[in-house]
C-alpha positions in Angstrom: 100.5 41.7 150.9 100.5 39.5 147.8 102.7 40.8 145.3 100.6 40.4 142.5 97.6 42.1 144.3 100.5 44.9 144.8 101.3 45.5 141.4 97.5 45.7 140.6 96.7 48.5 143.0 100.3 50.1 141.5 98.5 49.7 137.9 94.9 51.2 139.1 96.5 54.2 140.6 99.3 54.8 137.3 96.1 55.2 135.3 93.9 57.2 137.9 97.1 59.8 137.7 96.7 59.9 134.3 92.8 60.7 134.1 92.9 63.3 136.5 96.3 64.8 135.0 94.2 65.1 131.5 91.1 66.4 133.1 92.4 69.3 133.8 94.0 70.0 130.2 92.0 72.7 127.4 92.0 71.0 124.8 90.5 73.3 121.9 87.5 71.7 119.6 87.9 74.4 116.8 90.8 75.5 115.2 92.3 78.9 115.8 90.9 81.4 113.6 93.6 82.5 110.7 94.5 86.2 110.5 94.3 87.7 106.9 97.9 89.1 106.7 96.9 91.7 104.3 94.1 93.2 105.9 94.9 96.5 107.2 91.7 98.9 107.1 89.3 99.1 109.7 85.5 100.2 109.3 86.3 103.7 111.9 89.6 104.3 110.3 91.0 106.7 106.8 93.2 104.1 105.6 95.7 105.4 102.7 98.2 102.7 100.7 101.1 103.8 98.6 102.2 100.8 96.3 105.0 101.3 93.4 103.2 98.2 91.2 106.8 98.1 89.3 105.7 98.4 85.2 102.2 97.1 86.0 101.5 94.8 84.3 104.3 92.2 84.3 101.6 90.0 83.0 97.8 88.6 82.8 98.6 86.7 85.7 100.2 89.5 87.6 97.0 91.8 87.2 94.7 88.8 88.2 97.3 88.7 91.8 96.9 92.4 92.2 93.4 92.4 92.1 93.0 89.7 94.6 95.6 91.8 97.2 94.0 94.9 96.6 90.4 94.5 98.6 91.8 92.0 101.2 93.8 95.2 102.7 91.0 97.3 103.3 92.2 100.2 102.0 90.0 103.8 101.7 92.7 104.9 98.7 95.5 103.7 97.5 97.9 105.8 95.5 99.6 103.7 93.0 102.9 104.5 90.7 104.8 103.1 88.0 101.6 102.1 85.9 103.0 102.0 82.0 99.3 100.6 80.3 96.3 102.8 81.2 94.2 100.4 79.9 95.3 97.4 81.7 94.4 99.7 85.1 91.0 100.6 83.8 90.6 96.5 82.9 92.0 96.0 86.8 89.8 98.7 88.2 86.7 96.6 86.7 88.2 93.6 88.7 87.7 95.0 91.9 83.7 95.2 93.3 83.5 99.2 94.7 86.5 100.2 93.9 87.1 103.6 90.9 90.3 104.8 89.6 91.8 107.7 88.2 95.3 107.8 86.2 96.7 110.3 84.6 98.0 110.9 81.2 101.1 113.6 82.1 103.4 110.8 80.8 103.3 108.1 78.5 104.8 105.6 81.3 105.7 105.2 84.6 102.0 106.9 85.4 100.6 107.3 88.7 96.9 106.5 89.7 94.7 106.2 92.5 91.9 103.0 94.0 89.8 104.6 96.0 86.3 102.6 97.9 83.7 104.2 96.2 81.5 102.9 99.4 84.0 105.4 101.4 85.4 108.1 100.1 84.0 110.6 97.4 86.0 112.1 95.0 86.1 116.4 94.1 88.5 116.8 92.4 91.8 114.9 90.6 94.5 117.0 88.8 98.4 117.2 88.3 100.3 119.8 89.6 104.2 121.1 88.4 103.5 120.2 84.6 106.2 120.0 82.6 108.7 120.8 85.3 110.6 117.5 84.1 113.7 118.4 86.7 112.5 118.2 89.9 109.3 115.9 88.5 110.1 113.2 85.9 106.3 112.6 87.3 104.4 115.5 88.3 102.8 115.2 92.0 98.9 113.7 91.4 96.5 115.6 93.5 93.0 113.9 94.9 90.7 115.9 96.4 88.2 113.8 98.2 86.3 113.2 101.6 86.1 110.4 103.9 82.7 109.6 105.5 82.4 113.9 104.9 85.4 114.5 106.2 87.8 116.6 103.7 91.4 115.3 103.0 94.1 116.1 100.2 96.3 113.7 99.1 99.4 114.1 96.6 101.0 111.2 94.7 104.6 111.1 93.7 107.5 109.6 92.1 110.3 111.6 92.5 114.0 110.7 90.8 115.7 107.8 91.3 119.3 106.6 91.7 122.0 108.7 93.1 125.4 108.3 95.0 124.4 109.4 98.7 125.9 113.2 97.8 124.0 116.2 96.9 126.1 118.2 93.8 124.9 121.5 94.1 126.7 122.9 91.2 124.8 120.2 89.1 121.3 120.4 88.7 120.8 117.3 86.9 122.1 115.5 90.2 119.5 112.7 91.5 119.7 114.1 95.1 119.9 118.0 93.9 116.6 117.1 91.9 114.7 115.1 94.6 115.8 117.9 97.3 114.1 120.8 94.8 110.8 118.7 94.8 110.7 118.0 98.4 110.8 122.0 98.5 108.1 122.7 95.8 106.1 120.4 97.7 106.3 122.3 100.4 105.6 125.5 98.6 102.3 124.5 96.9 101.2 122.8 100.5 101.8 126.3 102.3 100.2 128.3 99.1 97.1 126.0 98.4 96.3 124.1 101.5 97.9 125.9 104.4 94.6 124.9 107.2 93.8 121.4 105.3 94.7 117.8 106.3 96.8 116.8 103.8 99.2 113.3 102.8 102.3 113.1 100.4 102.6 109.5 99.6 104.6 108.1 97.3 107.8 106.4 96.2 110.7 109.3 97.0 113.4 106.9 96.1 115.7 107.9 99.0 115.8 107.6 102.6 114.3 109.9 105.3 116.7 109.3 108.4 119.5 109.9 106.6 122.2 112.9 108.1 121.5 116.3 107.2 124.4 116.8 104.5 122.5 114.3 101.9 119.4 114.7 103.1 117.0 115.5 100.5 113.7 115.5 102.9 115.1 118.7 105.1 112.4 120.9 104.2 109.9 118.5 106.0 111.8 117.5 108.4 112.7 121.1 109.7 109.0 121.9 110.4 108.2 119.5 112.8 105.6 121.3 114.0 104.1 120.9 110.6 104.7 118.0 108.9 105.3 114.4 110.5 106.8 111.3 108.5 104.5 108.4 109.4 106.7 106.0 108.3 110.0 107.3 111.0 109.3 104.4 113.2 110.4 101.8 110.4 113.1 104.4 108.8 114.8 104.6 111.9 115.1 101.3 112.9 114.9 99.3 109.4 114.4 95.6 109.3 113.8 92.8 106.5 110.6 92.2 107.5 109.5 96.0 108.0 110.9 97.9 104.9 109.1 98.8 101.6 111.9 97.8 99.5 113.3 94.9 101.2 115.8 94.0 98.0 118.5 96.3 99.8 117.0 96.7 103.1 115.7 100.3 101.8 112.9 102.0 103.1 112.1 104.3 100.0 108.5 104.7 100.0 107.0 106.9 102.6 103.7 108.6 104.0 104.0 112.3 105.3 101.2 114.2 106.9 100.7 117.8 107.6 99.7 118.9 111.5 95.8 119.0 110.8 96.5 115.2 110.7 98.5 114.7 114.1 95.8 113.5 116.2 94.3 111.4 114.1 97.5 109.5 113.9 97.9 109.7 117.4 94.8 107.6 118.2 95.7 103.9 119.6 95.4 102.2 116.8 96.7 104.4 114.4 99.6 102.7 112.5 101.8 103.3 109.5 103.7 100.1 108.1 104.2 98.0 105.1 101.7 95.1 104.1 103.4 91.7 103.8 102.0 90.9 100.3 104.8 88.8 100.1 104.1 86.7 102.9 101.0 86.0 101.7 102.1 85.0 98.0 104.7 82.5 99.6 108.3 84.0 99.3 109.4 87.3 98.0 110.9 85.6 94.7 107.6 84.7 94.1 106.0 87.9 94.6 109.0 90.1 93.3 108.8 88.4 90.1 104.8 88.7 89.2 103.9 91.5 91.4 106.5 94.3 92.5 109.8 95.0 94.1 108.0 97.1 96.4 105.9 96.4 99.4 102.7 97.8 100.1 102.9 100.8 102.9 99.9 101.7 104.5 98.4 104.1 107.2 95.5 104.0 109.6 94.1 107.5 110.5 91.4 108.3 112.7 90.0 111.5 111.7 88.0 112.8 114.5 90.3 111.4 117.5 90.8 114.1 119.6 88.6 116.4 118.5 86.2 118.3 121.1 
């Protein structure tokens, strides 16, 4: 055979291999579609938000963010603390479409408020609760009484005492862990008094850990009725990371989301979840976030009311 005809049928076949080996690739015309990291909500689900907003407002700028965040995620209500200008909130409340407020005026900082879809939930009834016990409360507990789609649910707001050293001094009272202990126990009082058959959620920013061992524990009186109250948030307490932790600064998971046993199955349903929203992720880097939003992460969780129910 002549050797250049040889080569030539080499060549012909080289680039038949490579037709066929690309006609049997995908190769996608569209883009993939981008996932909104901040949406968390679903249409079917009671979706609840606790978000420490760290002296809101830092700025103009900072209140402009927040109100950009705060209908991406979706949220029914979210239960907001460390406001210290009520009219700043009532100026970001009119920057959100169909979402009301409430805040309170039992201090004259470090407030705590509530967003709540108007298009969703319906409000009875807002009040504080523990006035002017400034020991175990620097904050007294917010109470909403609302409804979901018709469905009845309590939440309570907190911001319970900061700081501490890990040790619980129980000949001071004045000790951070002493004081956070006492409200975790009034809490549990006014639940068993006032809503002992209701579904009910503690959200807020406890300052201290849940899986912590029983000697500094401040969360016992929870955690000893399992059969009637569940931390939502256990999952992320128990095995902590960077990337799943409200308060991320110190690898602290401070913020948490307890609910009472009328509200078991509905976080047993599938998709029920409880976990923090990466807000930060979607401002860029935590620097950027921490320094015009908050040094705490959203936390979030998805209920479904009537799972299980007959």
């Amino acid at each position: 055979m002549n050797r250049t005809f040889k080569h030539t049928i080499i060549l012909l076949m080289a680039v038949a291999g490579l037709f066929l080996a690309s006609c049997g690739r995908n190769i996608p015309l569209t883009p993939p579609i981008e996932q909104n990291i901040l949406r968390f909500g679903t249409e079917e689900s009671f979706d609840v938000v606790t978000w420490n907003l760290q002296t809101f407002p830092a700025s103009q700028a900072s209140m402009e963010t927040i109100a950009r965040i705060i209908p991406q995620m979706e949220a029914d209500v979210i239960a907001l603390q460390e406001i210290m200008d009520y009219n700043a909130f009532h100026e970001l409340v009119g920057m959100i479409p169909h979402y009301s407020g409430f805040i309170y005026n039992a201090t004259n900082s470090y407030r705590l408020a509530y967003l709540y879809d108007t298009r969703t939930v319906e409000v009875q009834n807002v009040y504080t609760i523990y006035n002017g016990q400034t020991n175990p409360f620097p904050r007294a507990p917010y109470v909403m009484e609302c409804s979901f789609k018709g469905e009845p649910v309590v939440l309570i707001n907190n911001h319970l005492k900061a700081f501490g050293d890990n040790y619980i001094d129980e000949d001071d009272p004045w000790d951070e862990e002493y004081r956070r202990r006492l409200a975790c126990q009034l809490l549990d009082q006014y639940i068993v008094q006032n809503f002992p058959n209701d579904r009910v959620i503690v959200v807020g920013d406890m300052n201290d850990q849940i899986a912590e061992p029983r000697e500094y524990n401040v969360f016992l009186s929870f955690l000893d009725k399992p059969e009637e109250y569940k931390f939502a948030d256990m999952d992320i307490a128990l095995r902590p990371t960077y990337n799943n932790v409200s308060y991320p600064t110190y690898l602290s998971h401070i913020d948490h989301i307890l609910i009472t046993n009328e509200l078991f199955d509905a976080f047993d349903a599938p998709d029920a979840v409880c976990r923090v929203i990466r807000a930060d992720e979607y401002m860029g880097t935590w620097q950027h976030y921490a320094a015009l939003v908050s040094d705490h992460r959203p936390l979030g969780v998805r209920l479904y009311l009537n799972y299980g129910r007959k």
